[in-house]
C-alpha positions as CSV (number, residue, x, y, z in Angstrom):
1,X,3.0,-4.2,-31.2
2,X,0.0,-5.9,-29.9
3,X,-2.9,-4.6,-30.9
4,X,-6.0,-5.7,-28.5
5,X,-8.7,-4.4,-31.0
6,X,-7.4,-7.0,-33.7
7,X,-7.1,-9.7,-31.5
8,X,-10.3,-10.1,-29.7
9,X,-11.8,-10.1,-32.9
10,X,-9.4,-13.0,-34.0
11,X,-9.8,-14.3,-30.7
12,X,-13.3,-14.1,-31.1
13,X,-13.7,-15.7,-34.7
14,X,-11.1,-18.4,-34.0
15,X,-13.3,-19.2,-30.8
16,X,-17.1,-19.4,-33.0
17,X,-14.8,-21.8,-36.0
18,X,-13.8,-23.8,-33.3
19,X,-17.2,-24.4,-31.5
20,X,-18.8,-24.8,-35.2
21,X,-16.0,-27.6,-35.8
22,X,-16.0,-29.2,-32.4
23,X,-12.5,-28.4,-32.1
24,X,-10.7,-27.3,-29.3
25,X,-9.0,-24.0,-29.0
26,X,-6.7,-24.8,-26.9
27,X,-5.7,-28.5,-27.8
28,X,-2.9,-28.5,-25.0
29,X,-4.6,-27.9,-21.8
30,X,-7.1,-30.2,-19.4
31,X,-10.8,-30.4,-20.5
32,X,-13.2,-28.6,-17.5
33,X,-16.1,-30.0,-16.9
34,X,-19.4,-28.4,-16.3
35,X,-19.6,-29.3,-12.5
36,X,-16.0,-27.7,-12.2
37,X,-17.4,-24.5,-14.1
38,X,-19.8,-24.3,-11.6
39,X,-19.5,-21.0,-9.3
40,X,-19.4,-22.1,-5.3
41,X,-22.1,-20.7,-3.3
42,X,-20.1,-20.7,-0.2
43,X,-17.8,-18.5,-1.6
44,X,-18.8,-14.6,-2.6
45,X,-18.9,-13.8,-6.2
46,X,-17.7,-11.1,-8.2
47,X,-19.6,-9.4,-11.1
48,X,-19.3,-11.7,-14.2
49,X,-16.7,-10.2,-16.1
50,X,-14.0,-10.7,-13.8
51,X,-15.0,-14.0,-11.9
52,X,-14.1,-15.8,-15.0
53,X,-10.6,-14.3,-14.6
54,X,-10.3,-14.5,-11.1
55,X,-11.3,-18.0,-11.3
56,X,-8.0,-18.9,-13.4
57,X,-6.0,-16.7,-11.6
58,X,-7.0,-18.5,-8.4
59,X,-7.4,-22.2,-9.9
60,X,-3.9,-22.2,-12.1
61,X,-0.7,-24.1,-11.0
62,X,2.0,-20.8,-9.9
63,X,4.1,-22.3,-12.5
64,X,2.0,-22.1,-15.7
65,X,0.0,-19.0,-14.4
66,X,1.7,-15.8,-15.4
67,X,1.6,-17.6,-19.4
68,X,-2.1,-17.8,-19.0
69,X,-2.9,-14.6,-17.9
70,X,-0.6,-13.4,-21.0
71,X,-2.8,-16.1,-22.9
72,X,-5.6,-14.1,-21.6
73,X,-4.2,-10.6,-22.8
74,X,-3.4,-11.2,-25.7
75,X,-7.2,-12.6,-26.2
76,X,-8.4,-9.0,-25.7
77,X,-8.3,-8.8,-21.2
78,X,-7.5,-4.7,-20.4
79,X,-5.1,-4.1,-17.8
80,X,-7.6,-2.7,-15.9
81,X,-9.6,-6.0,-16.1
82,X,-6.5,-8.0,-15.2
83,X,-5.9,-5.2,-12.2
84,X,-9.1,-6.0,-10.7
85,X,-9.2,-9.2,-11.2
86,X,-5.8,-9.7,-9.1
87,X,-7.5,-7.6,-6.3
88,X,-9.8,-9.9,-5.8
89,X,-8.5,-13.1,-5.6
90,X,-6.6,-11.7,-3.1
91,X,-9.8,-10.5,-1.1
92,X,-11.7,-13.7,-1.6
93,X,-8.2,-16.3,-0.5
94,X,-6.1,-14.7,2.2
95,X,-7.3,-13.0,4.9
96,X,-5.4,-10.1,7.1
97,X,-5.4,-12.2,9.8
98,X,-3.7,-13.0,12.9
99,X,-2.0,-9.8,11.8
100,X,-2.7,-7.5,8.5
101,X,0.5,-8.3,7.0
102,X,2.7,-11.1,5.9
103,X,0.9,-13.6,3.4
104,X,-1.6,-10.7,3.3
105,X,0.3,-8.4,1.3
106,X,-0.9,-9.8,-1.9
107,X,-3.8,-7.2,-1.5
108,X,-2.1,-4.2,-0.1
109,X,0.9,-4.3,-2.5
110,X,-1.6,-4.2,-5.5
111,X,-1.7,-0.6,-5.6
112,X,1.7,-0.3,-4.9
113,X,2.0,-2.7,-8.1
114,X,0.3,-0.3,-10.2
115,X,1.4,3.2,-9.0
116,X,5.1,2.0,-10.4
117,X,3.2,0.6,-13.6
118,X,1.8,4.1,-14.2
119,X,4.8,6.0,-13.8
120,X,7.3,3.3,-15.5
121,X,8.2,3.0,-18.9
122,X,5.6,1.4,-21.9
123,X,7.4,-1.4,-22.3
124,X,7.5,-2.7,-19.0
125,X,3.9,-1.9,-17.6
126,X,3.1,-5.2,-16.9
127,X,6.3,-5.8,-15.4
128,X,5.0,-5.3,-11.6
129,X,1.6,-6.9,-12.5
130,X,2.9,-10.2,-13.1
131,X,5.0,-10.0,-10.3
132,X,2.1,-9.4,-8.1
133,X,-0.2,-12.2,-9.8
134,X,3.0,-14.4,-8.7
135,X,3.6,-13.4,-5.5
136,X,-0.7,-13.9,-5.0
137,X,-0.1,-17.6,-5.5
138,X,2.7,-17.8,-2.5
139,X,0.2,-16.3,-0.3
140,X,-3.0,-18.4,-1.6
141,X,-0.8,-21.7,-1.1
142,X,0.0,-19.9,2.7
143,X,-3.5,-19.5,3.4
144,X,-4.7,-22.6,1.9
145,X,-1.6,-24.3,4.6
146,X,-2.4,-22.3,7.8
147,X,-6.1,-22.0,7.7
148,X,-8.3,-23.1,4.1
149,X,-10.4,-19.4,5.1
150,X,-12.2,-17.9,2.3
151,X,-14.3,-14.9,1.7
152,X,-17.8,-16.1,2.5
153,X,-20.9,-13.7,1.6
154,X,-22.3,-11.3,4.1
155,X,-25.2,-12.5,5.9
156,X,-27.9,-10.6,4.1
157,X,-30.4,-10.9,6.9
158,X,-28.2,-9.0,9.0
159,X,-27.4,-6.4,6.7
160,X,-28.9,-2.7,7.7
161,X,-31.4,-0.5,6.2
162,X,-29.8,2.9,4.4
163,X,-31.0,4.8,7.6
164,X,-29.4,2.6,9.8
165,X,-26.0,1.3,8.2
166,X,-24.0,4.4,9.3
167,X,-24.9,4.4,12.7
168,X,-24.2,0.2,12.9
169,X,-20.9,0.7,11.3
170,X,-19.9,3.2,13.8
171,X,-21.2,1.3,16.5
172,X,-19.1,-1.9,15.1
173,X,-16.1,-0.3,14.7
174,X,-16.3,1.4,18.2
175,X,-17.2,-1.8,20.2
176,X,-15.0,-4.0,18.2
177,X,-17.8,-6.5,16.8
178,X,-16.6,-8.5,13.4
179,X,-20.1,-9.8,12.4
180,X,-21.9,-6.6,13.0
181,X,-18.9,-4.9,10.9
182,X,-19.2,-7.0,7.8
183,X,-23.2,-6.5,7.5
184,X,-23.2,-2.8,7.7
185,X,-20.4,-2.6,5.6
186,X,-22.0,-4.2,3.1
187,X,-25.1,-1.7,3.9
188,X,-23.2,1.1,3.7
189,X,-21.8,0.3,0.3
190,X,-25.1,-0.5,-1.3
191,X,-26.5,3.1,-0.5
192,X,-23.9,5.4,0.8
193,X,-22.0,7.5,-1.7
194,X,-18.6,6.5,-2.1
195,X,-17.1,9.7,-0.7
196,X,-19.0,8.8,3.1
197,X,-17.8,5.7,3.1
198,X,-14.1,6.4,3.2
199,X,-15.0,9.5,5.4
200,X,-16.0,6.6,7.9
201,X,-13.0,4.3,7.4
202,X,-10.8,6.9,7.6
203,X,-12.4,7.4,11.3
204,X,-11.2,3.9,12.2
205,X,-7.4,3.6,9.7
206,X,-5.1,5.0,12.3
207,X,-6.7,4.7,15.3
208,X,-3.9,1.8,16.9
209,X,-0.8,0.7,16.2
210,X,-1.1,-2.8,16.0
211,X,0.4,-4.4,12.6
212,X,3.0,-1.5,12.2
213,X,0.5,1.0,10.1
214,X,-0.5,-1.9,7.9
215,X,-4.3,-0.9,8.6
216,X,-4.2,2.7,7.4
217,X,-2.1,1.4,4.5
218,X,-4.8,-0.8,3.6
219,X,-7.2,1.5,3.7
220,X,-5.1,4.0,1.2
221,X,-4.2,1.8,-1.0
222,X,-7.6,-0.3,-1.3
223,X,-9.3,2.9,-2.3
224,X,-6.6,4.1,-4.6
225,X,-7.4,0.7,-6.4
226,X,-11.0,1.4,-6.6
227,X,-11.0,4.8,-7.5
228,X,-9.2,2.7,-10.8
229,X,-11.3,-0.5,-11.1
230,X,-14.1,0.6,-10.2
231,X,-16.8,1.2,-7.9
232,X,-18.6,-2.0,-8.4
233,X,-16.0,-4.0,-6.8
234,X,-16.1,-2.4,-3.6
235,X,-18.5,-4.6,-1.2
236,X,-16.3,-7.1,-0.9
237,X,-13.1,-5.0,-0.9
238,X,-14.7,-3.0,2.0
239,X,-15.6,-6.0,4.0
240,X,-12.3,-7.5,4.1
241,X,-10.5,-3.8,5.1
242,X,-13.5,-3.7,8.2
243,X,-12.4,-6.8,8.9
244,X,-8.6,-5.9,9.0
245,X,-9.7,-2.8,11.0
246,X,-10.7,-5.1,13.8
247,X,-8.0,-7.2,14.0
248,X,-6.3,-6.6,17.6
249,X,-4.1,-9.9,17.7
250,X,-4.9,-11.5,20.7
251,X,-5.5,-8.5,22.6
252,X,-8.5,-8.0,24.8
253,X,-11.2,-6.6,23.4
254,X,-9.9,-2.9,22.6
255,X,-12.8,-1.2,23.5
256,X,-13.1,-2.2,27.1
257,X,-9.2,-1.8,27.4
258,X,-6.9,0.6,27.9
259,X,-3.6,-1.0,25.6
260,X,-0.7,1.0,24.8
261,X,-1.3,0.6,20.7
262,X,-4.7,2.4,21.4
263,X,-3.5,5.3,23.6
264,X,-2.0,7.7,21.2
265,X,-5.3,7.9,19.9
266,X,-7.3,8.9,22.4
267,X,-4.7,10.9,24.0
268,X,-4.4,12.9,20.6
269,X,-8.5,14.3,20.8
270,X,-7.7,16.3,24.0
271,X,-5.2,18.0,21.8
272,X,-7.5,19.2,19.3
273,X,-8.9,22.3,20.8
274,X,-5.1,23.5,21.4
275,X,-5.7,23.8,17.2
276,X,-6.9,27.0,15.7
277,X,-9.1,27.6,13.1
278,X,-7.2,28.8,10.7
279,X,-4.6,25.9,11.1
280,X,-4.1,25.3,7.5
281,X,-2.8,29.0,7.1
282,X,0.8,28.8,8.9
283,X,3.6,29.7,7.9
284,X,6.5,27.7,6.7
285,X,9.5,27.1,9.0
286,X,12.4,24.9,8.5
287,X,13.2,25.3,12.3
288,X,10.4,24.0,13.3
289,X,10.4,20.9,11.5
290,X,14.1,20.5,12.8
291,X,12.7,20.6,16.3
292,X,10.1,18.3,16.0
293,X,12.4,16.0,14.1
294,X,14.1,16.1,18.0
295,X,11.3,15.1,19.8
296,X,10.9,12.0,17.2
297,X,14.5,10.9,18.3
298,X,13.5,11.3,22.1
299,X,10.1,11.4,23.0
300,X,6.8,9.7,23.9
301,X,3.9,9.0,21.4
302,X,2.0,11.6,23.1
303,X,4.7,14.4,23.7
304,X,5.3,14.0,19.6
305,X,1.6,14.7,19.2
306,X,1.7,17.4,21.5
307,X,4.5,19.1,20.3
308,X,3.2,19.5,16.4
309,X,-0.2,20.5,18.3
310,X,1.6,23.6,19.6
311,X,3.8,24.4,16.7
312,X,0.2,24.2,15.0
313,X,-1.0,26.4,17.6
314,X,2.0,29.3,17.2
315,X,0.9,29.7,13.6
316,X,3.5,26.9,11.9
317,X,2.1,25.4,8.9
318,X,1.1,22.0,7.7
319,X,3.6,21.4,5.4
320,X,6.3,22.2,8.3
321,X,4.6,19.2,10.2
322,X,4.4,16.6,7.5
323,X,8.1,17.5,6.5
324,X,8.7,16.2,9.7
325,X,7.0,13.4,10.1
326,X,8.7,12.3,6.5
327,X,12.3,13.3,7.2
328,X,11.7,12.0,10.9
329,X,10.7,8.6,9.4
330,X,13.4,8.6,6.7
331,X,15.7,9.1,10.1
332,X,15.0,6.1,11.4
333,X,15.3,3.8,8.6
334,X,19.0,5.2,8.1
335,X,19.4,4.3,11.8
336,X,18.4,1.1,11.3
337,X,17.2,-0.1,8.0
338,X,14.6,-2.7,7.7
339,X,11.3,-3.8,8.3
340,X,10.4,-1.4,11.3
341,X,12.0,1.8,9.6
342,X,10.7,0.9,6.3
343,X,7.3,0.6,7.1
344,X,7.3,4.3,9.0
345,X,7.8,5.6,5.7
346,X,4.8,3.6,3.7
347,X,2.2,4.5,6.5
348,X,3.4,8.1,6.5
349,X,2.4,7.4,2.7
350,X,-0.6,6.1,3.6
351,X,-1.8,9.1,6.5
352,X,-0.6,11.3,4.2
353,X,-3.0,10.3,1.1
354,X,-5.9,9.6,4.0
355,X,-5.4,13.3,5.3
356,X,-5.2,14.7,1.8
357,X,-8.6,13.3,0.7
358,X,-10.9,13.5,3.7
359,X,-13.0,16.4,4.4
360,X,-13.9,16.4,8.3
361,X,-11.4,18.6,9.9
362,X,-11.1,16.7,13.1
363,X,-10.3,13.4,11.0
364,X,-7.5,16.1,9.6
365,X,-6.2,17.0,12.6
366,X,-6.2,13.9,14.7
367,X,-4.7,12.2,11.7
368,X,-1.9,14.5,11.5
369,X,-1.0,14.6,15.2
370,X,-1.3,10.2,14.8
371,X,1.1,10.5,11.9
372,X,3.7,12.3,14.5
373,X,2.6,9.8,17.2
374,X,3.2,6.8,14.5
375,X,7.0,8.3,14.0
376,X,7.8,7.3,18.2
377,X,5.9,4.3,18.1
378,X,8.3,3.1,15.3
379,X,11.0,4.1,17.0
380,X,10.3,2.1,19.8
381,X,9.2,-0.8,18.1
382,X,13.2,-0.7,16.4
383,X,14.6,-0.5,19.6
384,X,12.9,-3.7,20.5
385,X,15.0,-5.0,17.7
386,X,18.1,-3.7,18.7
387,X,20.4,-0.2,18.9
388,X,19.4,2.4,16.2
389,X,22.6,3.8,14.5
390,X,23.8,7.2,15.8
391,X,23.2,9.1,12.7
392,X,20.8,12.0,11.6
393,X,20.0,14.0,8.4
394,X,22.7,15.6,8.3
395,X,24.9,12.4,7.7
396,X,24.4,13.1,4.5
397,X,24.8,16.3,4.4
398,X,28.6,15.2,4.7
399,X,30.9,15.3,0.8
400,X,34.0,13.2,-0.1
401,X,34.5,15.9,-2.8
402,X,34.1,13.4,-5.5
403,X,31.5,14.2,-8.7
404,X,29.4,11.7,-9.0
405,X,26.3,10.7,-11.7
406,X,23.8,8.8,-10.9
407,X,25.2,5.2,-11.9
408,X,27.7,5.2,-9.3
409,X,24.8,6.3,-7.0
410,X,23.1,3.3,-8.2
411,X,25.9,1.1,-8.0
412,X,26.9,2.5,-4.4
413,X,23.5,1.6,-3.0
414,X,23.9,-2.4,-3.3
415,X,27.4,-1.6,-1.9
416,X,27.9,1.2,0.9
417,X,24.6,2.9,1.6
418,X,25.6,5.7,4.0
419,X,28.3,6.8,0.8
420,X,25.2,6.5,-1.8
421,X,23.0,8.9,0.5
422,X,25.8,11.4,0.5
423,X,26.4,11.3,-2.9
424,X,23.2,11.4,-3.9
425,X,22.4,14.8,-1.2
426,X,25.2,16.0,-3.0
427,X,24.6,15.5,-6.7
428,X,20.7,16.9,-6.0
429,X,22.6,19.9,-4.2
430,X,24.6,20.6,-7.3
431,X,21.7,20.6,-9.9
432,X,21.3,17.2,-10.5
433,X,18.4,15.1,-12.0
434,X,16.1,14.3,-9.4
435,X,13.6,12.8,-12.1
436,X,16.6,10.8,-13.9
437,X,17.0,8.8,-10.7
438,X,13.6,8.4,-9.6
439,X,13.4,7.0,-13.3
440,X,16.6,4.5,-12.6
441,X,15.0,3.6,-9.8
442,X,12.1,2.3,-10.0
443,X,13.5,0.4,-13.6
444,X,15.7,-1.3,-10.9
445,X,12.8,-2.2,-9.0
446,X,11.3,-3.6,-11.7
447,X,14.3,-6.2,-13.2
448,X,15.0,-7.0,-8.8
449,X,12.3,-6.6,-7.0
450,X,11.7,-9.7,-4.5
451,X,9.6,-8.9,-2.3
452,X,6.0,-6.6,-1.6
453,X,8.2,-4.3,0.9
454,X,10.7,-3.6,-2.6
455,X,7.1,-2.2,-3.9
456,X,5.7,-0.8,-1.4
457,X,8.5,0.9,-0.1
458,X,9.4,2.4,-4.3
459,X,5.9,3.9,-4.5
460,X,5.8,4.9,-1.3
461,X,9.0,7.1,-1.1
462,X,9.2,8.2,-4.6
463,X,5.7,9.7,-4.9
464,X,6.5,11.3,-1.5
465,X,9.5,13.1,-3.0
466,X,6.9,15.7,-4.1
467,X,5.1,16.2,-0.9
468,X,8.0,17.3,0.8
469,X,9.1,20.8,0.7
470,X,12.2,22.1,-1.6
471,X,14.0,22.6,1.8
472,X,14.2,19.2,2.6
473,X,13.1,16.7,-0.5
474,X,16.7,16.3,-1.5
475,X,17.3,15.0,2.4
476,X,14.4,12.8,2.0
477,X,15.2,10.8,-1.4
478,X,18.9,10.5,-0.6
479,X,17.7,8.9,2.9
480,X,15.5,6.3,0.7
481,X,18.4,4.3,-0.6
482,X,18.8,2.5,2.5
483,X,16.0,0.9,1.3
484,X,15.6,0.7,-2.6
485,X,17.7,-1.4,-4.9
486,X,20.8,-1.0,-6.2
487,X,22.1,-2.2,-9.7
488,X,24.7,-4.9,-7.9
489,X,21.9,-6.5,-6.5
490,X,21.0,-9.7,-8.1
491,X,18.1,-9.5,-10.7
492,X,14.5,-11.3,-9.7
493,X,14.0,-15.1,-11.1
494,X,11.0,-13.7,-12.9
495,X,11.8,-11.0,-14.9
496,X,12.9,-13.3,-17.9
497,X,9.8,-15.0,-17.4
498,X,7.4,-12.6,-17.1
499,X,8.8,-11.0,-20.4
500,X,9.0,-14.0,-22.1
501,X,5.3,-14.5,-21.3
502,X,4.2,-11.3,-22.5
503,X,6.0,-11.8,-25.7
504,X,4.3,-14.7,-26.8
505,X,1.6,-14.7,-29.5
């Protein structure tokens, strides 16, 4: 096993014998040259640490680049280091726009990266790392192709006082104005505690539906990544997320509009005085979540809202509503799976975690009658790409009488989906593992992911396993293999290189 203590000091020694000598340390690679060690002044900069890592993770070739960042692991780089440093190449070369999504899910599937390297085995923690450093250098080269952009440094003469950067940031976000955004978020980071800041993103993270729920993921899973790398990286981090915040592709300005991606929104404060105070003391009711399931499958944005606003009202609990919006979004993707239904079930991952850890009640509330909003919204968007299957929970709900285990789960999912949710309801019903699948899955993920939804998607539904209630989390899982991997499907190109990488030295 590798031990890091031991080889920085190697690394270390081998370095000062080689300077002494004149030697290179690395006979086989290019020499640099001091103008080309030289940081760019155009471009913000990261504390000095992780620029150095950055720099090579931006400035090697995709083909030689996961075997250097090994190079640089074995020389002593944490995986927290290597963590952050991946963050932030993707902050400083792509941005999340025309649309927060696409190339730029090189930054939001970071976290995702790392929640399945926490919860896999030892052996293949860096697994989903160096997948994510690879997939960064599809989406630099797409950047670098559509438009050369690169994080620039805010404009320090327009950044805010501490007494003023709250109220500019407000006034940014709530007029739409991109330049006035990035200065006081830059403000607001420098002298606002970390805990107001998110309380004033998570104002902004759900208010419209443009980007399918990409903004609200951003936010989530931006300051999961922070909470882990650390504070000091989160200017820039913060800038970029304002920026996605304001992206309203193409649209008239949104503030002196009145679009149908902003509505919800709006619509959703009148409905907070039908609320009562002690909202968070209902009652749980499978019923009621079965009801407001319904509405998903029929109604408008605003009726959806309105409905969990009364249930709220006639003393139904929380958990009632989110079981909803969770089930109602696993719904969908069984009626049609793919991009639409898969991403209602990472931003109701996303609203979830933003409504968990924000403190002003009315940010709660609106965010939980958005989150049943969001579920119509995604329906209609699938409709707009084509019929939705006629199927609900209880699809699965159905037996062929066969036992099953959770191979043949596995290997029904790359084959017959609908038959792999059933069995899977079923072997949950009868007593079965629920953790010795999660486990299966997610070591599928690793060996065939492909692509940031396969992430995204994993973390998303399997940590959301456990915010659903006993009445309807083995419903929920079984729905989530019509979108996670089965063992029939073919592994990722990269797997035997990322371990044959890591195994070196």
């Amino acid at each position: 096993m590798f031990s890091r203590a031991n080889s920085r000091r190697d690394f270390l020694r081998t370095t000062s014998l080689a300077a002494a000598g004149g030697c290179s340390v690395l006979p086989g690679l290019p020499r640099v040259s001091a103008d080309e060690a030289k940081l760019d002044p155009s471009l913000v900069q990261f504390d000095a640490p992780v620029e150095s890592l950055v720099r090579i993770i931006e400035d090697t070739a995709r083909s030689a680049l996961l075997e250097s960042i090994a190079d640089e692991i074995h020389a002593g780089r944490s995986y927290q280091e290597v963590l952050a440093a991946l963050l932030l190449a993707g902050i400083r070369n792509v941005q999340p726009r025309p649309v927060v999504g696409f190339k730029f899910h090189c930054v939001m599937v970071v976290n995702s990266c790392h929640l399945a390297s926490l919860a896999g085995p030892d052996e293949d923690r860096w697994l989903p790392i160096f997948w994510a450093l690879d997939y960064f250098k599809s989406s630099q080269a797409d950047e670098a192709k559509q438009s050369g952009w690169r994080m620039q440094p805010v404009n320090d003469a327009l950044v805010p006082s501490a007494t003023n950067a709250r109220a500019m940031f407000i006034d940014a976000m709530e007029t739409w104005d991109d330049e006035k955004a990035d200065a006081a978020t830059a403000g607001l980071v420098r002298t606002a505690g970390a805990g107001e800041v998110f309380e004033l993103f998570a104002r902004f993270a759900a208010r419209d539906f443009r980007s399918i729920g990409h903004k609200v993921i951003y936010l989530a899973n931006a300051w999961r990544t922070l909470q882990f790398i650390g504070w000091q990286h989160a200017e820039p981090v913060l800038r970029s997320l304002a920026f996605a915040f304001l992206n309203h592709s193409g649209d008239p300005n949104p503030a002196q509009s009145d679009l149908p991606a902003d509505r919800p929104w709006r619509t959703n404060q009148s409905l907070l005085a039908r609320i009562p105070d002690r909202w968070l003391e209902g009652k749980f009711d499978r019923a009621a979540t079965g009801e407001l399931m319904q509405t998903f499958h029929d109604d408008s944005p605003e009726a959806c809202a309105a409905a969990a606003a009364d249930a709220l009202a006639a003393g139904i609990g929380v958990q009632s509503i989110w079981d909803g919006v969770f089930v109602g979004a696993g719904e969908l993707l069984m009626r049609q799976p793919g991009i639409v239904g898969l991403h209602s079930l990472t931003t109701a991952n996303a609203m979830r975690y933003v409504w968990g850890n924000v403190a002003d009640e009315n940010i709660r509330k609106q965010l939980l009658l958005q989150a049943c909003s969001f579920n119509a919204l995604f329906r209609e968007a699938a409709l707009g790409r084509g019929e939705l299957a006629n199927r609900a929970y209880d699809t699965i709900l159905q037996s062929d009488g066969e036992n099953t285990d959770v191979q043949s789960i596995l290997t029904d999912i790359s084959s017959d989906r609908v038959r792999a949710a059933q069995r899977l309801y079923n072997y949950l019903a009868a007593g079965g593992s629920s953790v010795e699948f999660i486990d299966n899955a997610r070591r599928l993920l690793f060996s065939k992911g492909r692509d940031a939804h396969d992430y995204k998607f994993c973390s998303a539904v399997l940590e959301d396993f456990t915010h659903v209630s006993p009445a309807w989390r083995n419903a929920f899982l079984a729905m989530s293999v019509f979108n996670l991997k089965g063992s029939g499907h073919p592994d990722s190109n990269l797997l035997e290189r990322a371990q044959a990488a890591l195994s070196r030295g």
